[in-house]
Structures are given as C-alpha cells and as structure tokens.
C-alpha positions as CSV (number, residue, x, y, z in Angstrom):
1,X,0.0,0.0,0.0
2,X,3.1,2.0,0.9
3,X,4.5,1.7,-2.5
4,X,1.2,2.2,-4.5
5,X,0.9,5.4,-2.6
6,X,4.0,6.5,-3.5
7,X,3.9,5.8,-7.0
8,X,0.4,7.4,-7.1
9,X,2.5,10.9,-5.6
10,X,5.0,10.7,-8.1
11,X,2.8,9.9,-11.1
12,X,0.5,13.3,-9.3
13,X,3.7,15.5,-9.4
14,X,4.7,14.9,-13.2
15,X,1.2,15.9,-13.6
16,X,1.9,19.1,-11.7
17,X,4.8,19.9,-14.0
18,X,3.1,19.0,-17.4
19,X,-0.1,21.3,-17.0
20,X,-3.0,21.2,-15.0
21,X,-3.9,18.5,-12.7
22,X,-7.3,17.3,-11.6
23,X,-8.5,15.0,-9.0
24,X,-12.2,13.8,-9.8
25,X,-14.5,11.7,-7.9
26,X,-15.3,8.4,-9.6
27,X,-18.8,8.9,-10.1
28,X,-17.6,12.2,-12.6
29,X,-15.2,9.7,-14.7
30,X,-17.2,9.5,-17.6
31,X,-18.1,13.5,-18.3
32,X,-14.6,14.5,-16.9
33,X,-12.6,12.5,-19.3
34,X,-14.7,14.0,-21.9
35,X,-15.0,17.7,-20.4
36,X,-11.7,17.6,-20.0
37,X,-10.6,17.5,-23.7
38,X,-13.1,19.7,-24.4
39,X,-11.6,22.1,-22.4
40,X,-7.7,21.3,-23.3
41,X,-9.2,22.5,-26.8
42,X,-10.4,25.6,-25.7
43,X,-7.9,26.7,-23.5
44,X,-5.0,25.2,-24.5
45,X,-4.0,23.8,-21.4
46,X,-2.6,20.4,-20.8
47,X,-5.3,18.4,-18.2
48,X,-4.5,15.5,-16.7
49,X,-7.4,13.8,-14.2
50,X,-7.3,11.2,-11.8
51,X,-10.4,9.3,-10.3
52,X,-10.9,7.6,-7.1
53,X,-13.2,7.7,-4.3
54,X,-13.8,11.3,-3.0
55,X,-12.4,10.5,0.4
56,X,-9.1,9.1,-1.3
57,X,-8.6,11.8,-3.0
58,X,-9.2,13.8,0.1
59,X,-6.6,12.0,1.4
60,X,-3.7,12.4,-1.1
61,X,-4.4,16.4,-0.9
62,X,-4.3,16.1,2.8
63,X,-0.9,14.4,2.2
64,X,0.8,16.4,0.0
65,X,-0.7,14.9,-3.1
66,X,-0.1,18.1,-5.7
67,X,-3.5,18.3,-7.6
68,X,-4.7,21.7,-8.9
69,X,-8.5,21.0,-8.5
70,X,-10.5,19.0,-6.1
71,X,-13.7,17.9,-7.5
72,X,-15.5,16.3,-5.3
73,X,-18.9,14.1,-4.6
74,X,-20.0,15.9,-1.4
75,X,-19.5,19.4,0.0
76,X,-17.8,18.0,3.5
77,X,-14.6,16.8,2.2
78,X,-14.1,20.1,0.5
79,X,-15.0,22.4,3.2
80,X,-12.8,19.8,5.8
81,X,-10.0,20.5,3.2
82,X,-10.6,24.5,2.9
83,X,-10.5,24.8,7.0
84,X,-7.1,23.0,7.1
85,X,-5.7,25.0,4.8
86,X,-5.4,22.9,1.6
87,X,-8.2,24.1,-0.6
88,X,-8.6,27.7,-1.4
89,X,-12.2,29.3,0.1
90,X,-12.8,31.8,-2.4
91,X,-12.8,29.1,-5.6
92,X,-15.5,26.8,-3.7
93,X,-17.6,26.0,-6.9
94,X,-20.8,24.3,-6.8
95,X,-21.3,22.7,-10.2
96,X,-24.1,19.7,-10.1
97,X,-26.1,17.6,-8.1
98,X,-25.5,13.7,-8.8
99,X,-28.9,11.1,-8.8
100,X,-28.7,7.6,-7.1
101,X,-29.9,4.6,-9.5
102,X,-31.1,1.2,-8.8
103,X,-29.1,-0.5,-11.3
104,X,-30.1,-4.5,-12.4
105,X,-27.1,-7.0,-13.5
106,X,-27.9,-7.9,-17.4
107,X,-28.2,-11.3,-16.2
108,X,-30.8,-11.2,-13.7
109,X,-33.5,-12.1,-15.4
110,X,-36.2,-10.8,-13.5
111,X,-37.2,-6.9,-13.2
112,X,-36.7,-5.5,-9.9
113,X,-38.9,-1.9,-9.8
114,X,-39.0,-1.4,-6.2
115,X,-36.6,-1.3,-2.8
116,X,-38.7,-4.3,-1.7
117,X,-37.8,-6.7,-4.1
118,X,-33.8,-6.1,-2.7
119,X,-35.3,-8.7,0.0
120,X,-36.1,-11.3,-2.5
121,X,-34.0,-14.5,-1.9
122,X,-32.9,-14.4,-5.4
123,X,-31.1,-11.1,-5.4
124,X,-28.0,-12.8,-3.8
125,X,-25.5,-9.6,-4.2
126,X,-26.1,-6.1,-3.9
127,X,-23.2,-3.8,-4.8
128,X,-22.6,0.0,-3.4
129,X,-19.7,1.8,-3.0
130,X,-17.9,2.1,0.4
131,X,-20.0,4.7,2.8
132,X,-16.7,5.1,5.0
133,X,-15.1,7.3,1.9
134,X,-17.8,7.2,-0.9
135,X,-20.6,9.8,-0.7
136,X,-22.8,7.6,-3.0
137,X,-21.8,5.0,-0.7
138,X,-23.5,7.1,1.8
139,X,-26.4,8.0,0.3
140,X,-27.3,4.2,-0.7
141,X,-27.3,3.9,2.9
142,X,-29.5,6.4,3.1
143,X,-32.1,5.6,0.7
144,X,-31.8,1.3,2.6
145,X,-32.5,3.0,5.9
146,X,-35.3,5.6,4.3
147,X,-37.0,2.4,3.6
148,X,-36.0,0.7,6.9
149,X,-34.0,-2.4,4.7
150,X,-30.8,-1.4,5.4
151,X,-30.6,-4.2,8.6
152,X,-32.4,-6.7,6.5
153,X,-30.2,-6.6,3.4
154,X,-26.9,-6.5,5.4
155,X,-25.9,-10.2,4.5
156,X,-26.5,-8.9,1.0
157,X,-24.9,-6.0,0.5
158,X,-20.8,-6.0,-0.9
159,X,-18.9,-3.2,-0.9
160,X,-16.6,-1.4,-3.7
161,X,-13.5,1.1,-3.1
162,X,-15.8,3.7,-5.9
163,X,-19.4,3.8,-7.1
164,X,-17.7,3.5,-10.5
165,X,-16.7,0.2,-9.1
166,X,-20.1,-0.7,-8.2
167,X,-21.5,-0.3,-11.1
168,X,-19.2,-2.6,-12.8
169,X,-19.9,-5.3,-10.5
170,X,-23.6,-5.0,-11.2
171,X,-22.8,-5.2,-15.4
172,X,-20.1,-7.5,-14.9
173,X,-22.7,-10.1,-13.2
174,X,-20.5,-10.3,-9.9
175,X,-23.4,-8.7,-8.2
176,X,-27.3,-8.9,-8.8
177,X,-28.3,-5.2,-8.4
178,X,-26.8,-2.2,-7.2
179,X,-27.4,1.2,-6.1
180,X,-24.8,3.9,-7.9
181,X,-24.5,7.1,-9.5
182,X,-26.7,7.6,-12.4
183,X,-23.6,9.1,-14.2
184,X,-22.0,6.0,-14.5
185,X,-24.1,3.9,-15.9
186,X,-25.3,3.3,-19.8
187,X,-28.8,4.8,-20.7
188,X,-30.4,2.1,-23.3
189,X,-27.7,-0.2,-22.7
190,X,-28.1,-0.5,-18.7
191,X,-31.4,-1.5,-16.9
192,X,-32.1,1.3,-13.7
193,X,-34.8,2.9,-11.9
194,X,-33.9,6.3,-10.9
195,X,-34.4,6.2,-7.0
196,X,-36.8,9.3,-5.0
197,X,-34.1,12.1,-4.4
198,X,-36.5,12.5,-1.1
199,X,-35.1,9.3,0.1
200,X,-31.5,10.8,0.5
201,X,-29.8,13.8,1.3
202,X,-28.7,16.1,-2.2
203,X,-25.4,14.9,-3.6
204,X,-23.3,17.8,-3.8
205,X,-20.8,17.9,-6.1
206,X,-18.2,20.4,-4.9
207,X,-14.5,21.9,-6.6
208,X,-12.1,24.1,-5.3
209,X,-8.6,25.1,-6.2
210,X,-5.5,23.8,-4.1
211,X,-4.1,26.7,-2.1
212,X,-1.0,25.9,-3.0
213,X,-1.8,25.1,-6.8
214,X,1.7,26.8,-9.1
215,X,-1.1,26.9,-11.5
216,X,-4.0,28.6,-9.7
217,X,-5.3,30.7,-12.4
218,X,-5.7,28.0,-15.1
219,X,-7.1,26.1,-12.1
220,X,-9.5,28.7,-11.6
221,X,-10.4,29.2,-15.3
222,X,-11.4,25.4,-14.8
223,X,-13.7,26.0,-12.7
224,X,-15.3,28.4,-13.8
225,X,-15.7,26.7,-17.1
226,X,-17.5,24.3,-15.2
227,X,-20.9,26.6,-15.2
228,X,-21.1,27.7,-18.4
229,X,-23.9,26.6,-20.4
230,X,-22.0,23.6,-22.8
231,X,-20.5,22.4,-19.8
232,X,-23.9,22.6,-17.8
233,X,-25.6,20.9,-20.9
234,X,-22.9,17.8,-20.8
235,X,-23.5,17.1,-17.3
236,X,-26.7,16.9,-17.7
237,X,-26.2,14.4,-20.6
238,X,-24.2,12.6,-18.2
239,X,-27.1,12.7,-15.3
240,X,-26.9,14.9,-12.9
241,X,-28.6,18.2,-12.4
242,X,-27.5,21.5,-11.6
243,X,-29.9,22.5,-8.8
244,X,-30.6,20.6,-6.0
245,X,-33.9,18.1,-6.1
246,X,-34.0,19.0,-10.0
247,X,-34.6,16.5,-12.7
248,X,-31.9,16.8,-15.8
C-alpha cells in the first residue's frame, strides 16, 4: 500500500509539472474524461485527471498529493479540506447535483422496480460503493435505511473502493443489483430505476482550487468553465442536475 501510494505521488507530481492537474470523484469519470478534452481545446492547457473515491482523494491532498483542482462528490470533504488550509475558500464551486440509480445485472433475469424486491432470496449480491469514503456509498445507505432495509439486506450487500466500481460489478454479473451514481451507468444499454431524491440527502458535487496550486489561475479558469452553459448541458447528458432536487 506504501509503494502504490508512493507511485500514485509521483505519477501526481509529473502531472503538476506538465499542465494542470485534476483530481475527480469516480462517479464524474465519464463527463470528466470528456469535459476535459473539451476544455484542453479551448484553453490550451494540458489536463490530466485522476479518479478515485472522494475521500481518497481527500486524502492524497491532505498528504501532500499536488492536484490543482478537487472535485469532489459531497461538500464535507471540500469544506474539511478548505479549513485546514489545503483548498482555497474563495474558488469553492458548486457545479451539479449527482442522482442515485437502482441498477439491475444484465443477467438477472427478473425486473426488480422497487426497494422491496432487494429482500427477495434471489437477489444474492447487492453492490454500493464504500459509505466510510464514498458519498454515493452514503447516500445508498440512506435511501436502505429511508425504507427501513438497510438491517435486513446486510448479508446482501458488498462493498466497492468507488461507485464507479459498483457499477461494474452489477454489469459485470459479480453482483445482482446495485445502487450507484446515475452518471456511471449506460442509458439504453443499462437496466435502472432512478431512486426518489426525497429518500436521501442532495449529492453535492463540490470543486475548489488547491491553495497551494503553481497553476491557480488556469485552475481557476477550470472552474469556472464548469458553469457555463456547454459544460452545464454535458452534465446533464451525463445525469446529474445542476440545482438541487432538480430532474436533468
């Protein structure tokens, strides 16, 4: 783990050196990767992102790791980050609001429209990502305990180190069903029930600059490319909304 961490650092500091460095929740992989060269066209800069689990990544920044931008699946890792020093508070960006999905394995081959039918004996696996450092690991167990099934389904339930993970368990067939971002899975490809955004708190999705970026003002001009409208149109695309309790 030592060494991985270590490689991680120094793979995140030629980052620093080449251009602009990003460090992403997993649930924003898809849109980032794409947003990313979207931007690199427009503003010429050189963007490299890297995705893990929001609390990872809070982790590496706590720890030196040299990112430019935290974007993040909840506001509390980012305002944890901004009292300790290590995020900038003026560049705090709100940007979108992420959706939770009840996503089915392709082969399970029975429809499952409801929380309920979690309980059935032949749903044997029920993947979500880690609530220790995953917000959509939290809100999953949120939406189980809205319902009052998130005792019952215990037995059930494995966990992944990212909701991006999660997901790929569920289409991989290593798990039955799964609740995970709506932004990573496939629409018309993927079979999911969009889940009540009553039954868990809003998922905030949260950037800010590091304070001690070399490259704070192409950092900045990142974020603030993240509201404007093509950007605000592509995450929609990708499912999530851009006010809280909103539908995209």
């Amino acid at each position: 783990m030592v060494l991985i961490t270590m490689l991680a650092l120094a793979s995140c500091q030629q980052a620093a050196k080449d251009g602009l460095s990003i460090a992403a929740a997993a649930s924003l992989n898809p849109v980032f990767q794409v947003l990313a060269d979207r931007y690199e066209q427009v503003s010429g800069e050189t963007i490299t992102v890297s995705f893990s689990s929001t609390g990872a990544l809070a982790e590496q920044l706590r720890n030196g790791g040299p990112f430019d931008v935290f974007a993040a699946a909840d506001a509390e890792h980012i305002d944890q980050l901004i009292q300790e020093g290590v995020l900038s508070a003026p560049t705090r960006t709100v940007f979108g609001y992420g959706q939770l999905v009840l996503l089915v394995s392709p082969d399970f081959n029975r429809e499952i429209r409801s929380s309920d039918q979690l309980l059935d004996a032949r749903v044997r696996r029920i993947a979500i990502a880690n609530p220790d450092y995953a917000p959509y690991g939290v809100a999953a167990r949120q939406y189980l305990e809205h319902f009052g099934l998130w005792h019952q389904l215990q037995a059930k339930i494995i966990y992944a180190e990212t909701v991006r993970q999660a997901a790929v368990f569920v289409q991989t067939g290593n798990a039955d069903a799964g609740l995970v971002a709506r932004s990573v899975v496939t629409p018309g490809e993927d079979v999911f029930l969009l889940l009540p955004e009553t039954s868990y708190a809003p998922i905030e999705h949260v950037a800010a600059v590091r304070s001690e970026s070399p490259h704070a003002s192409a950092a900045m001009g990142f974020l603030e490319y993240l509201l404007t409208p093509d950007t605000t149109s592509l995450l929609e695309q990708y499912g999530f909304s851009t006010a809280a309790g909103s539908q995209p």
